[in-house]
ZAMARGU-4260 file (C-alpha; in steps of 0.2 Angstrom, whole numbers, plus 5000, padded with zeros to 4 digits):
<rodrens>
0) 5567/5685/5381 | 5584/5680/5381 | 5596/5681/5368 | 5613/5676/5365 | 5625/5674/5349
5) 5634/5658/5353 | 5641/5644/5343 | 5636/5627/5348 | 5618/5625/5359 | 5616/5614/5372
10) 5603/5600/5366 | 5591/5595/5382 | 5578/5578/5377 | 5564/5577/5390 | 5555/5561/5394
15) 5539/5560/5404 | 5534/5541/5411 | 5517/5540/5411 | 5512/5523/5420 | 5500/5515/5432
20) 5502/5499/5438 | 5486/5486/5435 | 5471/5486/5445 | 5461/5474/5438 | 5457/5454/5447
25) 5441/5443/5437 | 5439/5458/5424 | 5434/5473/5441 | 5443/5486/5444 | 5451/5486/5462
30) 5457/5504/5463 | 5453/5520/5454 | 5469/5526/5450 | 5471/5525/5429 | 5453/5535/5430
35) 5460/5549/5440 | 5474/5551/5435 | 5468/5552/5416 | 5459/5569/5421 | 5471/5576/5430
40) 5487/5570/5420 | 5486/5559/5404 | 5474/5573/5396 | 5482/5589/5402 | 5501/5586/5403
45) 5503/5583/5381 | 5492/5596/5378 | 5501/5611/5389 | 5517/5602/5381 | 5510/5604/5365
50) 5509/5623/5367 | 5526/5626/5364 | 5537/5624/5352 | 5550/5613/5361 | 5548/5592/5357
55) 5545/5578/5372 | 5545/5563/5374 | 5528/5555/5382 | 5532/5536/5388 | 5517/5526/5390
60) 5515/5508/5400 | 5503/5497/5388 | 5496/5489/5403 | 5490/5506/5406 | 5483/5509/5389
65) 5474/5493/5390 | 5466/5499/5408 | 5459/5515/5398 | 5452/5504/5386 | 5442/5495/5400
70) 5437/5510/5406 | 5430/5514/5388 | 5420/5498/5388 | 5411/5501/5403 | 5421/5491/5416
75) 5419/5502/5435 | 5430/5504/5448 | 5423/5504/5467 | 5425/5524/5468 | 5417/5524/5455
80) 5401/5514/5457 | 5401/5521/5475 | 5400/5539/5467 | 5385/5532/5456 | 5372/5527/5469
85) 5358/5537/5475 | 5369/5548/5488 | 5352/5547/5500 | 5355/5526/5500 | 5374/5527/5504
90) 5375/5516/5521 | 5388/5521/5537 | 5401/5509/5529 | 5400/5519/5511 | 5401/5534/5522
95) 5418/5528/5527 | 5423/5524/5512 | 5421/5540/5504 | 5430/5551/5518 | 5446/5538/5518
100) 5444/5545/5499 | 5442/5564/5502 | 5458/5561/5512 | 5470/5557/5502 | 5468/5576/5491
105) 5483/5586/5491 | 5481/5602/5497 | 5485/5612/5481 | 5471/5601/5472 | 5458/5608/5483
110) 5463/5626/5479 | 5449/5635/5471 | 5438/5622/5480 | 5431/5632/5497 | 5416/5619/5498
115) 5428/5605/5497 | 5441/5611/5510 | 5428/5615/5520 | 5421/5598/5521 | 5439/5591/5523
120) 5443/5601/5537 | 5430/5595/5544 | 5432/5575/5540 | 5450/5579/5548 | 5444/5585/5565
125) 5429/5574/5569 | 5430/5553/5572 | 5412/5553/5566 | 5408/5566/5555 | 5391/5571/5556
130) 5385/5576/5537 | 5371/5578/5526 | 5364/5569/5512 | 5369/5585/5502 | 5386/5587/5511
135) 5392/5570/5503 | 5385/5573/5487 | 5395/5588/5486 | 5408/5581/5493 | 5408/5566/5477
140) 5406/5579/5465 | 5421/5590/5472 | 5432/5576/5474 | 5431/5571/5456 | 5432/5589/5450
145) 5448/5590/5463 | 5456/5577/5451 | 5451/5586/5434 | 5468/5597/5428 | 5466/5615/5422
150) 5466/5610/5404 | 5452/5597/5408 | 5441/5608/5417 | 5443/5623/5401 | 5439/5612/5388
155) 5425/5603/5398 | 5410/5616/5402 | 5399/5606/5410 | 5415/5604/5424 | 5420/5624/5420
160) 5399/5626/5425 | 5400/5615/5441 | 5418/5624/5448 | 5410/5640/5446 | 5394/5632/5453
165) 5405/5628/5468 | 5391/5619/5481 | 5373/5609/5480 | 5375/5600/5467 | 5359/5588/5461
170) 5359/5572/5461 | 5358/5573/5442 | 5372/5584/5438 | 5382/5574/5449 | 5379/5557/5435
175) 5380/5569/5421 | 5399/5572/5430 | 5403/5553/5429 | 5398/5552/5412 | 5406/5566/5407
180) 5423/5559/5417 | 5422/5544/5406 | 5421/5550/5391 | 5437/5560/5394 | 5445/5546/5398
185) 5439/5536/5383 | 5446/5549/5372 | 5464/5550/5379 | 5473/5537/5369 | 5466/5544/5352
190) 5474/5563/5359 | 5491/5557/5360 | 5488/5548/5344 | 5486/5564/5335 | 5496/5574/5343
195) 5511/5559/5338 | 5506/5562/5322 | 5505/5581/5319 | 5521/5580/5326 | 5518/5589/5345
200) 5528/5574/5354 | 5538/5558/5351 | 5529/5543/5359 | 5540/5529/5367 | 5533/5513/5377
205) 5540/5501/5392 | 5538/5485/5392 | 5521/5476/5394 | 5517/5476/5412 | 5530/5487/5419
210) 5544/5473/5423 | 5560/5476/5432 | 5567/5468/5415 | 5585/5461/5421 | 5576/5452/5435
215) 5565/5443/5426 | 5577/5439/5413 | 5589/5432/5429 | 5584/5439/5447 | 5603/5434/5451
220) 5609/5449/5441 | 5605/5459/5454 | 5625/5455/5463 | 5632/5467/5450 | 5624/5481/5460
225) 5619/5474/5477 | 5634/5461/5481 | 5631/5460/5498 | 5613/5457/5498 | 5604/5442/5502
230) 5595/5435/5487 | 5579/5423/5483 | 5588/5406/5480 | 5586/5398/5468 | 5585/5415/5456
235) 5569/5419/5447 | 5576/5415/5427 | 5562/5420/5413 | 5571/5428/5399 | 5557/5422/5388
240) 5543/5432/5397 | 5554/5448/5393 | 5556/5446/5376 | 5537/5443/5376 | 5534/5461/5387
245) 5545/5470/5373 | 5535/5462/5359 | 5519/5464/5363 | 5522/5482/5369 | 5529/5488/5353
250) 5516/5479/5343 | 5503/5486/5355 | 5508/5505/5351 | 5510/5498/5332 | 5490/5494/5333
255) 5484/5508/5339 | 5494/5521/5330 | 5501/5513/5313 | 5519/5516/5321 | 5531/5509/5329
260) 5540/5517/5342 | 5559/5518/5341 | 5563/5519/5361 | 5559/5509/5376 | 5562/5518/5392
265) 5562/5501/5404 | 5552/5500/5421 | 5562/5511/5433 | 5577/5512/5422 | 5583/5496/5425
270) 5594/5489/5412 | 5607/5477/5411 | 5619/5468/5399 | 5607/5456/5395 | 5590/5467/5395
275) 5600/5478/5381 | 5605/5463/5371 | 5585/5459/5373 | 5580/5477/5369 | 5591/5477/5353
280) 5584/5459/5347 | 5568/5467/5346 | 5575/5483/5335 | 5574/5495/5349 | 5586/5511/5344
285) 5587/5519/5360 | 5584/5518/5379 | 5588/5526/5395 | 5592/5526/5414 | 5602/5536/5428
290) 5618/5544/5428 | 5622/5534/5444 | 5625/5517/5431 | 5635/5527/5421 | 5644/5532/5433
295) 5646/5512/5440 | 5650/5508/5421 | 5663/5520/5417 | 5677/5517/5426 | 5691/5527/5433
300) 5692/5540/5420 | 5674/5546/5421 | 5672/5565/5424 | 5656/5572/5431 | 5651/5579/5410
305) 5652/5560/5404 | 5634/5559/5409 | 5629/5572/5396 | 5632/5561/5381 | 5623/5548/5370
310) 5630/5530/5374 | 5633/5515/5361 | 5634/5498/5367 | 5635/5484/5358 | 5627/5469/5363
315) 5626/5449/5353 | 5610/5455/5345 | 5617/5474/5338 | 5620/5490/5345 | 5609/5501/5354
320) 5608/5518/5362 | 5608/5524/5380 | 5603/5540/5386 | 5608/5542/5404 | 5598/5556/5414
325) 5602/5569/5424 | 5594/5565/5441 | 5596/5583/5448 | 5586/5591/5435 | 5575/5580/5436
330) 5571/5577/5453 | 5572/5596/5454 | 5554/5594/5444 | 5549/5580/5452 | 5551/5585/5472
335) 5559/5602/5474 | 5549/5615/5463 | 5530/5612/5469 | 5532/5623/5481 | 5543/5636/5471
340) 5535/5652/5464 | 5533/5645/5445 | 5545/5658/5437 | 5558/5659/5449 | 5558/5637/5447
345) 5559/5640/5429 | 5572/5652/5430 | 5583/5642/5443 | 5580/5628/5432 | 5588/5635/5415
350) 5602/5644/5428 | 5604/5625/5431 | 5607/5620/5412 | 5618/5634/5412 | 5631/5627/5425
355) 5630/5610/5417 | 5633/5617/5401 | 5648/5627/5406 | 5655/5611/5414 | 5653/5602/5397
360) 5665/5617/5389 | 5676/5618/5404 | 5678/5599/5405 | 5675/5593/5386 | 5680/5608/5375
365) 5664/5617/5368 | 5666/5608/5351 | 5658/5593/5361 | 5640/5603/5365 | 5638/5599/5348
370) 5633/5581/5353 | 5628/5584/5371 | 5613/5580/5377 | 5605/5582/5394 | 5589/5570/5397
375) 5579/5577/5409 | 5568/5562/5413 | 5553/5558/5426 | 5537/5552/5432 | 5524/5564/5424
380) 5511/5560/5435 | 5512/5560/5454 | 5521/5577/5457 | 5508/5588/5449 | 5498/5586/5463
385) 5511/5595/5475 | 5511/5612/5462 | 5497/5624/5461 | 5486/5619/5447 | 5493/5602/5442
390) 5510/5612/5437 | 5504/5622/5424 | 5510/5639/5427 | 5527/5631/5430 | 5528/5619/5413
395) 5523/5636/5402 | 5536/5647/5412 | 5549/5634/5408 | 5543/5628/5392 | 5542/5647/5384
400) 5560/5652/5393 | 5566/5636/5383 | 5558/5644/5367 | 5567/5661/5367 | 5583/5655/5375
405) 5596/5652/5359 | 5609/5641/5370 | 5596/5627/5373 | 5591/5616/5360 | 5576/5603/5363
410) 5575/5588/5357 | 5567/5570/5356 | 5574/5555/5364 | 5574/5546/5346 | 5582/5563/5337
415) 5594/5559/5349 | 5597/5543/5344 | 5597/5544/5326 | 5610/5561/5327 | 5625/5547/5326
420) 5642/5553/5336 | 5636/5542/5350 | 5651/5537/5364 | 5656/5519/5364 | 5651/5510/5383
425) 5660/5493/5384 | 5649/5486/5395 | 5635/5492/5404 | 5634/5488/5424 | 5616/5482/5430
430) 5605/5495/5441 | 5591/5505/5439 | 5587/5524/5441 | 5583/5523/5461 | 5603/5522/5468
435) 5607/5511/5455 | 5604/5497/5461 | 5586/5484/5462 | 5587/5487/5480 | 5567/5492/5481
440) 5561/5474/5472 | 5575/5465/5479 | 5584/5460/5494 | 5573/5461/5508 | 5563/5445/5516
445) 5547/5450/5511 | 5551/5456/5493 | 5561/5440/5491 | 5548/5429/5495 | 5538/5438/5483
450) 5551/5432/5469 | 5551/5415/5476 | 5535/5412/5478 | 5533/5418/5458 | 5547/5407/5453
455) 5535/5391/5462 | 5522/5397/5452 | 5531/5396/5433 | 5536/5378/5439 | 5520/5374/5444
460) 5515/5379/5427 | 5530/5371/5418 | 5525/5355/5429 | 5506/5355/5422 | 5512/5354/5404
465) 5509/5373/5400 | 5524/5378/5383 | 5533/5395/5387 | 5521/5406/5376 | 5506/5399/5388
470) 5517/5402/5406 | 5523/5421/5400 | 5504/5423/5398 | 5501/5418/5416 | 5515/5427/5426
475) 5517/5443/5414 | 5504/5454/5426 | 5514/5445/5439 | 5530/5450/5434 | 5526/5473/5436
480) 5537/5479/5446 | 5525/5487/5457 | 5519/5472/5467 | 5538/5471/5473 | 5538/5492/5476
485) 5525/5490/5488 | 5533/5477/5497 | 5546/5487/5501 | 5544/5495/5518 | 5551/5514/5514
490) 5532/5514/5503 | 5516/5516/5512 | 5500/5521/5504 | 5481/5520/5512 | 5478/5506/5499
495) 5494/5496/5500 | 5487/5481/5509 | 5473/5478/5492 | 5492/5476/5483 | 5496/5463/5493
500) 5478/5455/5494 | 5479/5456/5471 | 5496/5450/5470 | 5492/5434/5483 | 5476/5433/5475
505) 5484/5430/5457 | 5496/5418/5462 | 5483/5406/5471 | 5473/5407/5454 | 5490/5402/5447
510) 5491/5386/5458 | 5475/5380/5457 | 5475/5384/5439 | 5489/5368/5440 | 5477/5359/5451
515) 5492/5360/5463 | 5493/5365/5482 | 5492/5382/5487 | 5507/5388/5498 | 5503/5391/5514
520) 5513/5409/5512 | 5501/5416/5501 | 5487/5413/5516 | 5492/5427/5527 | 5501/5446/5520
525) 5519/5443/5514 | 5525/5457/5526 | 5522/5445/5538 | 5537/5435/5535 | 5547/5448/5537
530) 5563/5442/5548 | 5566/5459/5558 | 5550/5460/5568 | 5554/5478/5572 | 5540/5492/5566
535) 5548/5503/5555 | 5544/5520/5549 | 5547/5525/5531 | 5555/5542/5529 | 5549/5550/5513
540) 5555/5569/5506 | 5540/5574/5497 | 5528/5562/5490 | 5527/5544/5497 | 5522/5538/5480
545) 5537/5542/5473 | 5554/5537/5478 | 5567/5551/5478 | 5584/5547/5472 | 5599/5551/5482
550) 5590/5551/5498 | 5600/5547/5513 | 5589/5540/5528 | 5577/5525/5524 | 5568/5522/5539
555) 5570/5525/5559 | 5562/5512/5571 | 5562/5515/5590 | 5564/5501/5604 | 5562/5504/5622
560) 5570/5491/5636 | 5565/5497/5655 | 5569/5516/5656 | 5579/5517/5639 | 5574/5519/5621
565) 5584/5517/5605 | 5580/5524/5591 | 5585/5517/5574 | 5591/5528/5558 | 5592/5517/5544
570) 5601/5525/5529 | 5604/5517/5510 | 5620/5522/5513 | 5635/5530/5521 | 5637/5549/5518
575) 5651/5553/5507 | 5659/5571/5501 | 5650/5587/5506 | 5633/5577/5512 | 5628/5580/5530
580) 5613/5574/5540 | 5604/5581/5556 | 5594/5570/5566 | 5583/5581/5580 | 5573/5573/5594
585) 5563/5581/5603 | 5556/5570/5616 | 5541/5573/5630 | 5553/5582/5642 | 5555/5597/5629
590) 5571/5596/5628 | 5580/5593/5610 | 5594/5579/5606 | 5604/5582/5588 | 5616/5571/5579
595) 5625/5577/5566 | 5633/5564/5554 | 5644/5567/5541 | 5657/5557/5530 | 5668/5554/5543
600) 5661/5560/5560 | 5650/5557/5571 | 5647/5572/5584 | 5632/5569/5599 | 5624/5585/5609
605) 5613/5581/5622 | 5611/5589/5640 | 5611/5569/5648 | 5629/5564/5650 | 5623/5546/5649
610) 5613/5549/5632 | 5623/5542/5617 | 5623/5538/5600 | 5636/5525/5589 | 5635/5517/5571
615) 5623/5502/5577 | 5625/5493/5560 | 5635/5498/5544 | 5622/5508/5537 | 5612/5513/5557
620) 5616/5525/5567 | 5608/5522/5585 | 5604/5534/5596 | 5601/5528/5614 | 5588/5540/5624
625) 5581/5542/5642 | 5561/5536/5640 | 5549/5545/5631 | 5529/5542/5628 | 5530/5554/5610
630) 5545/5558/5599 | 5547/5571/5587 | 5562/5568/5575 | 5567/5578/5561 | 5579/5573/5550
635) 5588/5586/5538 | 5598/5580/5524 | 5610/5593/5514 | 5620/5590/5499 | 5627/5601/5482
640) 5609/5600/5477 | 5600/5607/5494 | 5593/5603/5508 | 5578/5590/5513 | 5568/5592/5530
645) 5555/5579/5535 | 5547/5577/5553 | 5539/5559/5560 | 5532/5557/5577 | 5536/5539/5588
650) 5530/5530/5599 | 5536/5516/5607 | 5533/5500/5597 | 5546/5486/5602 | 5559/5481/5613
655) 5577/5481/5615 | 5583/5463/5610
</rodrens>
């Protein structure tokens, strides 16, 4: 336990996004992930919270909530009805299927599974696996207990009964499963419902359907941020359909629970003069995003312990509070700690508190930790599936240290809000908690066709006599931000394409709900108006379903002409400071090629005098090579924060042009 006699603590608000994105077309289900992650996440992560003494915030998306209802009332997804047949009629194609599934399980969920990893090793190494009827009932059976958190499977016994089982499972057990999966996640809502009401966390909500809310209220917005890019002209404008996402989303949560939340953490953290002035309209208190918007906002006489401090801005329809969070600590949670050893993470973690809080006294006076705050605030989903049991040892190591430790204070997001002594922000600079910019919905051929091809659809509608209540309706599911996420090309999933296929899918019901022609765009993927033909390879640090701020290299590409390759490092953006990054190839001859790039140098080592490399564009570097069949690169990026490694192997894929 630690102890210490000071006199001001250092106040820290936590906020967990809980979010999926919807996955319904005609009322099915198209993938299983609300289901999934329900066992693994929704119903474990309040409850080890609730363990400790210290508040949190859990943000939920209603157009998740409304998904865990369906699932309540019976509605299936594929996985699901696919885990439900009799495992001795499953066909060669359901066979299939159910392997692409077994494949996407993180290696520390298969832990204290030997069956399973057995089975995968084997799907890994075989084209055609060669399996029993048994082998794939176990396999089903595995995989859904792979996807039950550590809490789940206590509380469940007839899950604590099959782990301990561990193999041959019957057909019957395998059903009893299912329905024992359902009515776990039938009961989450009503859990977080009583724990908000004994007092265990503070519930806020995002806007219906997940929108990036300053783009829907004017896509142009976006040149605040990005005033280079290329934009869909004319701009998407729908500042009704926002106000009608904040409404219904607080009178949603309002439904279930009898209260009405006092917070709105927006999709992706994207804000905007005008999405606070919409927030506000609707009574909102408080809301959040990065430190990087602050940081754009503030001006010339911002200091690095700004950040650290509740925000008031006042906007035509009232003032409202900002919370700006701390993207160190909490990507430190969300990409860096899975592998640690749980207590040395948690200790490194509150060491981390310790140097921001001393920067607060050194730079602020320690008077001002009396209304400090440091929001800690992230997906609380996807990154459990990179710790050792879904992060539980971690969150109790931290949470307890937290507990005993008299310098830190924790606190709700609303606490926060309603504490007064807020800072005034004159104006608040559009951009969202990725870089702070919209960069990932925005800008690109693909996802701007996306946006164009939405904004023909609400004139479609406007043009078949439908008011604005009746269009917001219609687009709303349109208008979540995921459609545009996953046309971005640093994001790559094994389901992506069924994103594209639901998005087009719901736009051509859109037309023909007018009685108007279909666009011929909206007959083929949108990827594939993409300008720049060149394949191009995302570079991820961690998981790809996340997208880790602050990363330098976006994607590499490489082009051969003749006897000569290029490869392509696209970054988001010029190094700056004490960043350096390290780009390795390793090519078929076995001998290595490195560039190292810093903020103002660009220094080249290869044993081939006529081997180069040069700043191809302003943000791609170009590295020209003597031909290879197989490249290995490995990029290493290193900051104040640490250092991030990840490895992709190339093939040839275009030309030179």
């Amino acid at each position: 336990m630690v102890v210490r006699s000071v006199d001001f603590t250092m106040r820290i608000c936590f906020l967990w996004h809980q979010h999926q994105p919807e996955y319904r077309l005609n009322g099915r289900f198209v993938l299983p992930w609300v289901r999934l992650h329900a066992t693994k996440d929704y119903a474990d992560l309040p409850e080890i919270l609730s363990e400790f003494p210290v508040p949190h915030t859990i943000n939920l998306v209603p157009a998740m909530l409304e998904q865990i209802d369906a699932y309540g009332m019976g509605v299936r997804d594929p996985l699901e009805e696919l885990a439900e047949i009799n495992t001795s009629a499953l066909s060669e194609g359901q066979h299939r299927e159910l392997a692409r599934w077994l494949l996407t399980l993180r290696d520390p969920m298969v832990e204290g599974l030997p069956r399973l990893a057995s089975i995968l090793a084997h799907l890994r190494t075989h084209d055609r696996p060669a399996m029993t009827e048994l082998d794939w009932r176990d396999a089903i059976v595995l995989f859904h207990l792979a996807w039950c958190g550590p809490v789940t499977r206590r509380k469940s016994s007839l899950i604590s009964e099959l782990i301990e089982q561990g193999a041959h499972y019957s057909e019957q057990q395998k059903l009893l499963l299912m329905d024992e999966l359902r009515r776990i996640v039938a009961s989450v809502t009503e859990r977080m419902i009583d724990l908000q009401k004994r007092g265990a966390i503070d519930i806020s909500v995002t806007p219906y359907h997940h929108p990036i809310l300053p783009l829907i209220i004017n896509s142009d917005v976006a040149r605040e941020c990005m005033p280079n890019a290329l934009l869909p002209q004319p701009a998407y404008n729908a500042p009704y359909n926002a106000h009608r996402h904040i409404q219904r989303a607080l009178d949603d949560w309002q439904r279930r629970s009898g209260t009405r939340p006092n917070g709105m953490w927006p999709a992706e953290g994207s804000l905007s003069m005008e999405a606070l002035n919409v927030l506000a309209s609707h009574g909102v208190s408080w809301t959040a995003t990065d430190e990087h918007v602050l940081r754009a906002s503030a001006g010339e006489l911002f200091v690095r312990s700004d950040v650290y401090f509740p925000y008031e801005v006042q906007t035509e329809s009232g003032p409202i509070t900002v919370l700006f969070r701390d993207h160190g600590l909490s990507d430190a949670i969300g990409f860096e700690y899975a592998s640690w050893d749980a207590a040395s993470a948690a200790a490194d973690f509150v060491r981390r508190l310790e140097e921001r809080r001393q920067l607060i006294i050194h730079e602020q006076g320690a008077s001002a930790l009396e209304h400090a705050v440091i929001p800690v605030m992230l997906d609380g989903e996807n990154c459990w599936e990179f710790y050792r049991h879904n992060g539980q040892e971690f969150l109790r190591a931290l949470m307890q240290r937290l507990a005993d430790d008299d310098r830190f204070t924790c606190v709700s997001c609303s606490e926060v809000a309603v504490s007064g002594h807020a800072r005034r922000l004159d104006r608040l600079r559009a951009g969202s908690w990725i870089n702070g910019d919209f960069s990932v919905w925005i800008g690109s051929a693909t996802k701007n066709c996306a946006w164009s091809l939405l904004r023909q659809a609400r004139e479609a509608l406007v043009r078949s006599g439908h008011n604005e209540e009746s269009i917001a309706e219609h687009l709303e599911v349109l208008e979540a931000s995921d459609w545009f996420w996953w046309y971005d090309e640093r994001h790559q999933a094994p389901h992506k394409d069924a994103f594209d296929a639901t998005f087009r899918a719901r736009l051509k019901a859109v037309f023909e709900l007018c009685g108007e022609q279909v666009p011929e765009a909206l007959m083929r993927p949108l990827s594939e108006h993409e300008g720049d033909q060149t394949q191009r390879h995302p570079v991820t640090f961690g998981t790809s379903a996340m997208h880790r701020n602050g990363a330098i290299v976006r994607d590499v590409a490489l082009e051969t002409s003749e006897n000569w390759q290029r490869l392509r490092v696209r970054l988001e953006r010029r190094l700056s400071g004490n960043e350096e990054l390290v780009v390795q190839a390793l090519g078929d001859d076995g001998i290595e090629r490195a560039c190292l790039v810093a903020e103002d140098e660009l220094l080249w080592r290869s044993p081939h005098h006529d081997e180069n490399s040069e700043w191809f564009a302003e943000n791609e570097l170009a590295l020209y090579l003597h031909g290879s069949h197989h490249w290995v690169v490995t990029l290493i990026e290193e900051d104040g924060g640490g250092r991030r490694t990840s490895r992709i192997d190339l093939t040839p894929n275009g030309s030179i042009g």
